[in-house]
MARBA-3410 file (N, C-alpha, C, O; in Angstrom, 1 decimal):
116
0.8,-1.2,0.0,0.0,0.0,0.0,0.9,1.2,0.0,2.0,1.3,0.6 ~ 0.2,2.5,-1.0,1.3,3.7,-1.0,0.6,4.8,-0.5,-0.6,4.8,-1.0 ~ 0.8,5.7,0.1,0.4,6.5,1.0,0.8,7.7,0.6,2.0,7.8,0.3 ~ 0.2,8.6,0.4,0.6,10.3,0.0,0.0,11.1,1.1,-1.1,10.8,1.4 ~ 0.5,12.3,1.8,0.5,12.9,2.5,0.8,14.3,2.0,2.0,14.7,1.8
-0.5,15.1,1.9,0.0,16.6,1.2,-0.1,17.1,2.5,-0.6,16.4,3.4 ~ 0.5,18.7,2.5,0.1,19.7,4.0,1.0,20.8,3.0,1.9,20.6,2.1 ~ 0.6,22.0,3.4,0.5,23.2,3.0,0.0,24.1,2.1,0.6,25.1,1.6 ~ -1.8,23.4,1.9,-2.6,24.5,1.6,-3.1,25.7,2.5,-2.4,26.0,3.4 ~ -4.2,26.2,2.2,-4.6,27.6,3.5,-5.1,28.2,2.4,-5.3,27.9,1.2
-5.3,29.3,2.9,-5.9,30.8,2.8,-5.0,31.9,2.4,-4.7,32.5,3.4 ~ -4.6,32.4,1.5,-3.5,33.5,1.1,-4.6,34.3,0.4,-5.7,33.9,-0.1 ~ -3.7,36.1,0.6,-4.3,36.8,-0.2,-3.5,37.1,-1.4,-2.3,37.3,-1.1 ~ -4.0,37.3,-2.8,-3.4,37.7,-4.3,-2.0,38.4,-3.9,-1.7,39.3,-3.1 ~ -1.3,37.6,-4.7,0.0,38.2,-4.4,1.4,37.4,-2.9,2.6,37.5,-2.7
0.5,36.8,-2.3,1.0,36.2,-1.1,1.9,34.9,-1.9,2.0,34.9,-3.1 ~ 2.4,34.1,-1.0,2.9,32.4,-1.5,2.3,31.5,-0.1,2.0,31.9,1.0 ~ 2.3,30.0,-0.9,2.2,28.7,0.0,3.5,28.1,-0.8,3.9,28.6,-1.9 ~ 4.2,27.2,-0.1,4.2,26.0,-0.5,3.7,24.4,0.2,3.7,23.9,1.3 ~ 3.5,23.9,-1.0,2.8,22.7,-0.6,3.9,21.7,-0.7,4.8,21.7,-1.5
3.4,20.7,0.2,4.1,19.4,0.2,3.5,18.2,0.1,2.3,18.0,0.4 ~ 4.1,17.4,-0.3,3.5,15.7,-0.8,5.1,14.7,-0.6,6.2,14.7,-1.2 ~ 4.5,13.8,0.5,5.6,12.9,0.8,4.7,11.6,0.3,3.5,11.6,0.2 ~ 5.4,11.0,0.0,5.0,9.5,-0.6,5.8,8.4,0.6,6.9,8.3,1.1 ~ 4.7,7.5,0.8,5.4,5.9,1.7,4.6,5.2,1.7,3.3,5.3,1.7
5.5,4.0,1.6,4.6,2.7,1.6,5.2,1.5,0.7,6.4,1.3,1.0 ~ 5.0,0.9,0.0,5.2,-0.1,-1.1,5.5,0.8,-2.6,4.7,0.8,-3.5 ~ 6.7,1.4,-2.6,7.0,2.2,-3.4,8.1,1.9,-4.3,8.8,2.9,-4.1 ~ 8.6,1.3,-5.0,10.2,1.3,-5.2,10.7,2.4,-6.1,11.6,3.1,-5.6 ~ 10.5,2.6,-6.8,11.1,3.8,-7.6,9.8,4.7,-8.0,8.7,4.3,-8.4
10.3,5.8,-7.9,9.3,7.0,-8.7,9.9,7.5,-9.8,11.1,7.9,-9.6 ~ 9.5,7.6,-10.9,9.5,8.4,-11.7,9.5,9.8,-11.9,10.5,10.5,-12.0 ~ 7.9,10.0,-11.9,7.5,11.3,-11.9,6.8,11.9,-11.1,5.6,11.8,-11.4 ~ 7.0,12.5,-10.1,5.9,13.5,-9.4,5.5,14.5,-9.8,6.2,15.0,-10.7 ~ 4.1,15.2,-9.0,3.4,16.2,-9.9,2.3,16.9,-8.8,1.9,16.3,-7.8
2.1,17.9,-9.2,1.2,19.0,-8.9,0.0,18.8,-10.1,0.3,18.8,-11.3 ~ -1.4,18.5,-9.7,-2.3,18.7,-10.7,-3.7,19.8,-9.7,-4.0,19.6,-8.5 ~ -4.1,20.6,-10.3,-5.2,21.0,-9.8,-6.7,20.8,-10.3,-6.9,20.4,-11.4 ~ -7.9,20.9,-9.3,-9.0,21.2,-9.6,-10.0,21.9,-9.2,-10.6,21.5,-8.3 ~ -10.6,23.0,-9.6,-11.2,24.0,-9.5,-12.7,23.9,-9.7,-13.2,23.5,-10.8
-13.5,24.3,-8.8,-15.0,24.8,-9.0,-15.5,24.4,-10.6,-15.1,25.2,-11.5 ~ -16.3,23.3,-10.9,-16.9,23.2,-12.1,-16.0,23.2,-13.2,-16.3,23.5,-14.3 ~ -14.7,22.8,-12.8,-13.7,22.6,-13.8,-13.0,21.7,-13.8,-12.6,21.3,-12.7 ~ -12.4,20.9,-15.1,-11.9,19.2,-15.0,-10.0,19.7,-13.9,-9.3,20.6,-13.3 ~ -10.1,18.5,-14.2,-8.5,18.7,-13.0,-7.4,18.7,-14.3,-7.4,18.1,-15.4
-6.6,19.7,-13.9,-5.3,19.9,-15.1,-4.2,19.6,-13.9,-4.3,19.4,-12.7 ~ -3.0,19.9,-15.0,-2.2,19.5,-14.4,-1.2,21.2,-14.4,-1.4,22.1,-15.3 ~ -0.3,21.4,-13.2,0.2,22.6,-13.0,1.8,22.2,-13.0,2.5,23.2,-13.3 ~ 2.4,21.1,-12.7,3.7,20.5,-12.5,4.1,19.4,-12.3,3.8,18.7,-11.3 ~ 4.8,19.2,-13.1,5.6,17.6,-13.0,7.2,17.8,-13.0,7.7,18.7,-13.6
7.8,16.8,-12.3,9.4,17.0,-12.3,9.5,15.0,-12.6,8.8,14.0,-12.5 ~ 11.0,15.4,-13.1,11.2,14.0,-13.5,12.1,13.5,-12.5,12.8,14.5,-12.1 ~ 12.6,11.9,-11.7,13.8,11.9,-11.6,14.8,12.6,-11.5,15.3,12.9,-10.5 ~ 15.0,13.0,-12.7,16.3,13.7,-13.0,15.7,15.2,-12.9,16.5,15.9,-13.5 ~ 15.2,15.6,-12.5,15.0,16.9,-12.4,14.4,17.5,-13.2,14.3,18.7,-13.2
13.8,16.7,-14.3,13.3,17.9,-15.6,11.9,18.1,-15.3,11.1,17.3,-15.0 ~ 11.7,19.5,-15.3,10.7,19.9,-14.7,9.6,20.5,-16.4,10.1,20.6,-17.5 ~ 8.3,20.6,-15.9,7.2,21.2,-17.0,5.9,22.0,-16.2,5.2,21.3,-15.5 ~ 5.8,23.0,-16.5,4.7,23.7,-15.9,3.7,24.1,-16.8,3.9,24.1,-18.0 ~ 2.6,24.3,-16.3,1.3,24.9,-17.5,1.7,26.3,-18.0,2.5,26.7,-17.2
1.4,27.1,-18.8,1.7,28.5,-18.9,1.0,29.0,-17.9,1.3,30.2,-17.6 ~ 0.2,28.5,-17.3,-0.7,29.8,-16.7,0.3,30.3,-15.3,0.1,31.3,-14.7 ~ 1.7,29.0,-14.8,1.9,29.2,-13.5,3.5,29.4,-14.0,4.2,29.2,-13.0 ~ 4.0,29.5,-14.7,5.3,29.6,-15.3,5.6,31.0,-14.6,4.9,32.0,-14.4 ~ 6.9,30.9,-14.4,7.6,32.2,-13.5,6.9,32.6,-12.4,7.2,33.7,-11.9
6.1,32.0,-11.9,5.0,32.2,-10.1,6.0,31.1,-9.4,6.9,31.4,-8.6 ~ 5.4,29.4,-9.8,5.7,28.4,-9.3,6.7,27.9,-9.4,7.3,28.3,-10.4 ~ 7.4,27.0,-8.5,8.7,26.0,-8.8,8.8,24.7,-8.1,9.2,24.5,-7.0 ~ 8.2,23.7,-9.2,8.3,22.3,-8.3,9.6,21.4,-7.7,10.2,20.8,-8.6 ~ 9.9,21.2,-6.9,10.9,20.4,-7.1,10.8,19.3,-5.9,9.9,19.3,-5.1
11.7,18.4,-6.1,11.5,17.2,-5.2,13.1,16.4,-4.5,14.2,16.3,-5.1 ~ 12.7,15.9,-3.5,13.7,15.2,-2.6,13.7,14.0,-2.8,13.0,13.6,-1.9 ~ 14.2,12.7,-3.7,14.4,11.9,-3.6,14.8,10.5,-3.0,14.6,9.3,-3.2 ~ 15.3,11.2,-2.2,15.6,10.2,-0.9,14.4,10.3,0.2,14.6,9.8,1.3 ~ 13.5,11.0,0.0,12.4,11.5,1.3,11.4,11.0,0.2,10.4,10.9,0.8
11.2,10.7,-1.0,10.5,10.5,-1.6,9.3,12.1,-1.4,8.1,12.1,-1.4 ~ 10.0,13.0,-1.2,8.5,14.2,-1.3,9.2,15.3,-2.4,10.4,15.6,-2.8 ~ 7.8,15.6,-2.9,7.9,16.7,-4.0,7.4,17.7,-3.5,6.6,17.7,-2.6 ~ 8.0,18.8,-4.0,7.3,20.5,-3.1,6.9,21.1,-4.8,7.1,20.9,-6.0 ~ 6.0,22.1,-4.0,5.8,22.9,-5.0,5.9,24.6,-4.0,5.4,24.8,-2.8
6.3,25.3,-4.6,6.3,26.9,-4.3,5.6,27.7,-5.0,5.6,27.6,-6.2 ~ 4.8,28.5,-4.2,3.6,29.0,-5.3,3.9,30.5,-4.8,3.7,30.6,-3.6 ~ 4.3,31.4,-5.3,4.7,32.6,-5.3,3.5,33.8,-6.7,2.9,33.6,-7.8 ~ 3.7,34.8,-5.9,2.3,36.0,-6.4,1.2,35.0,-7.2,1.0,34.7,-8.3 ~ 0.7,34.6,-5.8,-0.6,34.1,-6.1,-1.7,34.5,-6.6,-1.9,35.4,-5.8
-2.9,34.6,-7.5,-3.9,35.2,-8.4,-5.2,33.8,-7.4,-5.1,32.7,-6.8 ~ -6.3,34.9,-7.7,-7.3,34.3,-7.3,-7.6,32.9,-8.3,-8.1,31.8,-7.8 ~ -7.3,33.2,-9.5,-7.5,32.0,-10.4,-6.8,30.8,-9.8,-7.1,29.6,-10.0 ~ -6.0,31.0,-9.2,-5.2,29.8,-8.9,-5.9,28.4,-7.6,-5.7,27.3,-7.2 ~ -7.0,29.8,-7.2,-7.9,28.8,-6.2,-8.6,27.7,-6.8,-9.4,27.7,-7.7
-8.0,26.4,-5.6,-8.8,25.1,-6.3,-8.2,24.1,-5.3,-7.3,24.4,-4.6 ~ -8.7,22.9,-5.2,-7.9,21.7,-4.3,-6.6,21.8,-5.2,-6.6,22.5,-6.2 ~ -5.2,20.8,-4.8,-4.5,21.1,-5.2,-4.0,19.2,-5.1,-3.9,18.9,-3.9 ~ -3.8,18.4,-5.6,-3.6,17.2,-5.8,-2.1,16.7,-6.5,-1.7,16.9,-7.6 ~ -1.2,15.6,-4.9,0.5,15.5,-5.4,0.0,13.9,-6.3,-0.8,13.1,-5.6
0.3,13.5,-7.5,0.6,12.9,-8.1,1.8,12.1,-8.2,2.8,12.7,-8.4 ~ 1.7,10.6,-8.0,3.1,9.9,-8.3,3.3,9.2,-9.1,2.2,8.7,-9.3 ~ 4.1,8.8,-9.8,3.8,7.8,-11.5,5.0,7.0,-10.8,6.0,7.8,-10.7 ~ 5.2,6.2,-10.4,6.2,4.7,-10.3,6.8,4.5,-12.0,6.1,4.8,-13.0 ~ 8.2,3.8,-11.9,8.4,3.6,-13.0,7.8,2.0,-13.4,8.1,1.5,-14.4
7.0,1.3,-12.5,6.4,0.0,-12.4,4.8,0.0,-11.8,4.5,0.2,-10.6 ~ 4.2,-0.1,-12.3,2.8,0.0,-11.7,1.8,1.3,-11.7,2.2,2.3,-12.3 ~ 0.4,1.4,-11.1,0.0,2.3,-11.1,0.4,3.4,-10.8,1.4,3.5,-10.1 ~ -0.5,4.5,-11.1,-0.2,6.4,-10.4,-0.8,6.2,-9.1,-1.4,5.1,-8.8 ~ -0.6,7.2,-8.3,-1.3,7.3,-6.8,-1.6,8.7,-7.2,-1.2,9.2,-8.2
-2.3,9.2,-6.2,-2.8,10.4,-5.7,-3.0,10.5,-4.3,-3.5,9.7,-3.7 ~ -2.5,11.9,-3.8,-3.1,12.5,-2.6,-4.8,12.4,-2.8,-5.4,12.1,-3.8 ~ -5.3,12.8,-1.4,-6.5,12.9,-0.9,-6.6,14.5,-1.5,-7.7,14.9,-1.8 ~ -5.2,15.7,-1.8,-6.1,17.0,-2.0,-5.9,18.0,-1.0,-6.1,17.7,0.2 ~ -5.6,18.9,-1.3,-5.3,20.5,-0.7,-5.9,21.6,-0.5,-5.9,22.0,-1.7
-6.4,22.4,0.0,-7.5,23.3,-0.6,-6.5,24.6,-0.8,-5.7,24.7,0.0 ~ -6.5,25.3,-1.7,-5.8,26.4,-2.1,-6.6,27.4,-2.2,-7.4,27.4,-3.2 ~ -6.6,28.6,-1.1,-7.6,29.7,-1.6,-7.1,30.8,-1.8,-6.7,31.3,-0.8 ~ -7.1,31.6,-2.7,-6.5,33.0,-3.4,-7.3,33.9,-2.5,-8.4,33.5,-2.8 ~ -7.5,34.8,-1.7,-8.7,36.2,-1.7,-8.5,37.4,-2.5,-7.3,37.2,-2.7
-8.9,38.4,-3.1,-8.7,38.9,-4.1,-9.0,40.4,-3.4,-8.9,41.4,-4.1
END
């Protein structure tokens, strides 16, 4: 069994930062890829950040030059930094894991709220 553990959503106002965290444990052996995906009020879930292994990272345009994912490999946790936050950006906030063997996991989910 694989276990995801996010913590550091909340309440910021436009312009403020969070960063969030997602540790992974359990029946894990290698990860791949972790990731930042969001979902918003009456809107499908996209994705906002993925880092590879090796560090290669990809962001949506909408969060490019705000955000910066990165991840600890030996802790098995991925962070994300969310810097001049926009109200748009409010939405649960879900860490993704891709194993290089087996299914994806998902967190349970973050609440991310912009005030404007």
């Amino acid at each position: 069994q694989v276990q995801l553990v996010e913590s550091g959503g909340g309440l910021v106002q436009a312009g403020g930062s969070l960063r969030l965290s997602c540790a992974a444990s359990g029946r894990i052996f290698s990860i791949n890829v972790m990731g930042w995906y969001r979902q918003a009020p009456g809107k499908q879930r996209e994705l906002v950040a993925t880092i590879t292994r090796g560090s290669s990272t990809d962001y949506a345009d909408s969060v490019k030059g705000r955000f910066t994912i990165s991840r600890d490999n030996a802790k098995n946790t991925v962070y994300l930094q969310m810097n001049s936050l926009k109200p748009e950006d409010t939405a649960v906030y879900y860490c993704n894991v891709r194993p290089h063997i087996g299914p994806d996991y998902w967190g349970q989910g973050t609440q991310v709220t912009v005030s404007s």
